[in-house]
C-alpha angles and dihedrals in degrees: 000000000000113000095241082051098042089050090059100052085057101058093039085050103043115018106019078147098060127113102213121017110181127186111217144153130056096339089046090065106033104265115113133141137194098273091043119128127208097256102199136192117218127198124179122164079203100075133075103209146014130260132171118217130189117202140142124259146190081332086316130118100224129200112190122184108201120198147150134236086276110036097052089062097053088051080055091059097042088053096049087049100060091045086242105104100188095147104052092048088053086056096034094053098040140136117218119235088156149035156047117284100239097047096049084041096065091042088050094048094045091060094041088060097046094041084056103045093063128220125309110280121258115243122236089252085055103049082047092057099045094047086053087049085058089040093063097031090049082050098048085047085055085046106048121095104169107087092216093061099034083064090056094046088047093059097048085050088054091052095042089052097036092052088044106050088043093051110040080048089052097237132133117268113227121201123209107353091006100058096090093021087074091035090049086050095050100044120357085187095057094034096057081046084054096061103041094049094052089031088059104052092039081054107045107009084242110141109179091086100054097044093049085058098046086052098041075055101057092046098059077062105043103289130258113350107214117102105081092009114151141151131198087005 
């Protein structure tokens, strides 16, 4: 069964009740491939409170996120917290399988705003902190000597300086597939320089390149934080 069919029947099967179905992820923007799921929004002024459910569907794996009128809009806010706004892309992305136009246009509208808006701002102190979080990570990476525990270090160091460069710049962070898809969105250049430099060391053990990026990047944002770093004093 074709995914906008199979999706339907979902919501005639499962919630015929329900306010706003919505249609998002890979499958929403033409990108599926054989192992996607149909990632669907719920709303439903009925419940009281929010739930999400995995099954599996009409040959689909499906992922449905229930809410409320309320709910929905704290799951905004935790998204947008954490710098991660699934939830508002869902929204934002989706196909409608159900709903009135005025409702889904105010949901619609509410995650636009808020993907646009970009996360909150990092205070000094954080960026400080962050920066010093690289700092020590980058050092442990020089230090190691034992290949099994210079690949974990390197992937803390790809997260750190992921999460940093998005967010002093004010942009969304992504996770998984995600992760360079954001980078890439922010900065095609920096992004193609990301990879090499990890690619390089997971490839051939070699470490020079990848510490000689980390640090260009932290130059381009004051350079290592360590001398005078505190925090709580």
């Amino acid at each position: 069964m074709k995914a906008m069919e199979a999706a339907q029947s979902i919501i005639t099967s499962h919630f015929p009740d329900c306010d706003v179905a919505l249609l998002g992820g890979s499958v929403a923007r033409g990108e599926a491939t054989k192992t996607s799921d149909l990632d669907i929004v719920i709303v439903d002024q009925s419940l009281t409170s929010c739930y999400r459910e995995s099954f599996y569907s009409n040959g689909w794996p499906v992922e449905v996120f229930v809410h409320n009128f309320e709910t929905y809009k704290t799951f905004f806010k935790m998204d947008c917290d954490r710098g991660r706004p699934s939830l508002p892309q869902l929204v934002s992305e989706g196909i409608v399988l159900k709903g009135e136009n005025e409702i889904v246009e105010k949901l619609k509208r509410e995650a636009n705003d808020l993907l646009n808006k970009g996360p909150a701002k990092w205070t000094e102190e954080m960026m400080k902190q962050k920066r010093y979080f690289i700092t020590d990570t980058l050092d442990d990476f020089i230090g190691a000597s034992k290949r099994e525990e210079e690949l974990f270090i390197a992937n803390l160091l790809a997260d750190l300086l992921h999460e940093y460069v998005l967010r002093v710049n004010g942009k969304w962070l992504g996770n998984s597939k995600w992760f360079i898809r954001v980078l890439r969105k922010y900065d095609e250049q920096y992004a193609d320089q990301f990879v090499a430099a990890f690619d390089h060391f997971y490839t051939t053990g070699e470490k020079s390149k990848l510490i000689t990026f980390v640090e260009k990047t932290l130059e381009q944002y004051g350079g290592r934080m360590f001398e005078g770093f505190s925090i709580g004093k």
